[in-house]
C-alpha positions as CSV (number, residue, x, y, z in Angstrom):
1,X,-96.7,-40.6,-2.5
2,X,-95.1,-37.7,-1.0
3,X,-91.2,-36.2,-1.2
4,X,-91.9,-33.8,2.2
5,X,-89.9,-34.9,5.0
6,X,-90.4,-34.6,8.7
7,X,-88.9,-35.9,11.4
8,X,-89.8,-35.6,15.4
9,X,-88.3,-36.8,18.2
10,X,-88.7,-36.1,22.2
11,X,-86.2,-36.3,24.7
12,X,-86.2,-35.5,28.5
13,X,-85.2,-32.1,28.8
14,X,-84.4,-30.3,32.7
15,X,-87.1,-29.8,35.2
16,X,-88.8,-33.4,33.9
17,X,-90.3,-31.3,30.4
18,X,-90.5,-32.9,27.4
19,X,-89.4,-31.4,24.3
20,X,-90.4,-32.4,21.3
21,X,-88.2,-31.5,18.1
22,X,-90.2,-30.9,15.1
23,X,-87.6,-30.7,11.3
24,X,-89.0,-30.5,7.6
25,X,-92.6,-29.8,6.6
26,X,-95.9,-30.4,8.4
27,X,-98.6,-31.3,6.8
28,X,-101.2,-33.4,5.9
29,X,-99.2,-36.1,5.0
30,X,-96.6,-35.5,7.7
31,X,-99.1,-34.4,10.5
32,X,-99.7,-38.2,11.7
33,X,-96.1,-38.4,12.3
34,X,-95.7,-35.0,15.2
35,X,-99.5,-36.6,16.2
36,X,-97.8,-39.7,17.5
37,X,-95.2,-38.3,19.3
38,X,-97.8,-35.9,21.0
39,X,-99.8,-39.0,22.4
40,X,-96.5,-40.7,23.3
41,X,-95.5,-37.5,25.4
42,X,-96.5,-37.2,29.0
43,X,-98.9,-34.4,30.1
44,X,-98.9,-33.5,33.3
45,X,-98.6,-30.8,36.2
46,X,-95.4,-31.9,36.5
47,X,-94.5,-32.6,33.0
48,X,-94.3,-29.4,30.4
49,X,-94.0,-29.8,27.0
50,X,-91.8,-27.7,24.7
51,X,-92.3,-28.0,21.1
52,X,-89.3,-26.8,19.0
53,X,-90.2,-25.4,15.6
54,X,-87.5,-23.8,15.4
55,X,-86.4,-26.3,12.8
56,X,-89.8,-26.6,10.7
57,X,-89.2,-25.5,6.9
58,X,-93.5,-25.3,6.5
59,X,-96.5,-25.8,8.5
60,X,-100.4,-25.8,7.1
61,X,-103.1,-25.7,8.7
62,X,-103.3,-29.5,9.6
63,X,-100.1,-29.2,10.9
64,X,-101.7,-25.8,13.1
65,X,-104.1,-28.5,13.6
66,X,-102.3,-30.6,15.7
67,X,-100.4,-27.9,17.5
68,X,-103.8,-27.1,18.7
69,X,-104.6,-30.7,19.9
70,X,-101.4,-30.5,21.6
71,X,-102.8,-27.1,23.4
72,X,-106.3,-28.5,24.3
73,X,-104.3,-32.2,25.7
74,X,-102.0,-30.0,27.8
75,X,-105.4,-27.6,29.2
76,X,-107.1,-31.2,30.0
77,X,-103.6,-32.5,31.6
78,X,-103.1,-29.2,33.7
79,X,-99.7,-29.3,31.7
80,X,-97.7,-26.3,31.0
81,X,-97.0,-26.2,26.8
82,X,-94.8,-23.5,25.2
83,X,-94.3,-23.4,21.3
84,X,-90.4,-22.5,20.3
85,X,-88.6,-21.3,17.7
86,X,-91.4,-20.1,15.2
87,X,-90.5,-18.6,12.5
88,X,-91.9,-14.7,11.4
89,X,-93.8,-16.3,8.7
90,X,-95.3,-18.8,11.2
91,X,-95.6,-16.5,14.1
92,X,-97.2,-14.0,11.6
93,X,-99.7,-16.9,10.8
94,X,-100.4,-17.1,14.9
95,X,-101.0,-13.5,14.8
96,X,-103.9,-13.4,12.4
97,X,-105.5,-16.3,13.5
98,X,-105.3,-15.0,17.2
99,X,-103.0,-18.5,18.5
100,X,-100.3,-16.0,19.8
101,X,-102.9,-15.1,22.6
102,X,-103.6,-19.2,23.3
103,X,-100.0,-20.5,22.8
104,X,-97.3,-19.7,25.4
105,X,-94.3,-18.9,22.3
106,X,-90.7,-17.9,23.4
107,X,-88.3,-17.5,21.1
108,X,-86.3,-21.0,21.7
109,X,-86.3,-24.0,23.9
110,X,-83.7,-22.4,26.0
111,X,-86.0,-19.4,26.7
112,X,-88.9,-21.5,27.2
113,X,-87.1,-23.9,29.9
114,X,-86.2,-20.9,31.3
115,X,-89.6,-19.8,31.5
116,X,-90.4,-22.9,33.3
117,X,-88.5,-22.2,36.3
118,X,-90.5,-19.0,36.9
């Protein structure tokens, strides 16, 4: 049994995107839980995700994991995806690994709405 804690939820946001609200520590024993909420969320050319990370205490690499599956649903949906809020450990981790050049990242979920409208 585990004592890490996560908890996501997605709301409507403006401009029909979907944001997604990612708090505690993601994992392999949390990582099903953001999964879920992924497949729940529409895709579309008309529906952009945001994922807000802004909030996340950890993240391993199953938890990069699904952040990726998230990428390669939104590629397949013609979706627009943008990754918010990381933190400099996190985007750090993006950086090594090369995801800064895949993911859209803006600094928060109002910059990335914003970004939407352009």
């Amino acid at each position: 049994m585990t004592d890490r804690i996560l908890t996501v939820t997605s709301q409507a946001g403006p401009s029909g995107a979907s944001v997604v609200n990612v708090i505690g520590e993601l994992d392999l024993h949390t990582a099903p839980d953001l999964s879920r909420v992924i497949e729940a969320t529409p895709f579309g050319p008309g529906e952009p995700v945001v994922i807000d990370l802004s909030r996340l205490a950890y993240c391993d690499s199953t938890g990069i994991t699904v952040l990726i599956n998230a990428y390669r649903r939104a590629e397949a949906a013609e979706a627009r995806l943008f990754l918010a809020g990381l933190s400099d450990d996190l985007t750090r981790v993006f950086r090594i690994i090369g995801l800064d050049q895949v993911f859209a990242i803006q600094p928060s979920v109002e910059q990335a709405l914003d970004a939407l409208k352009g």
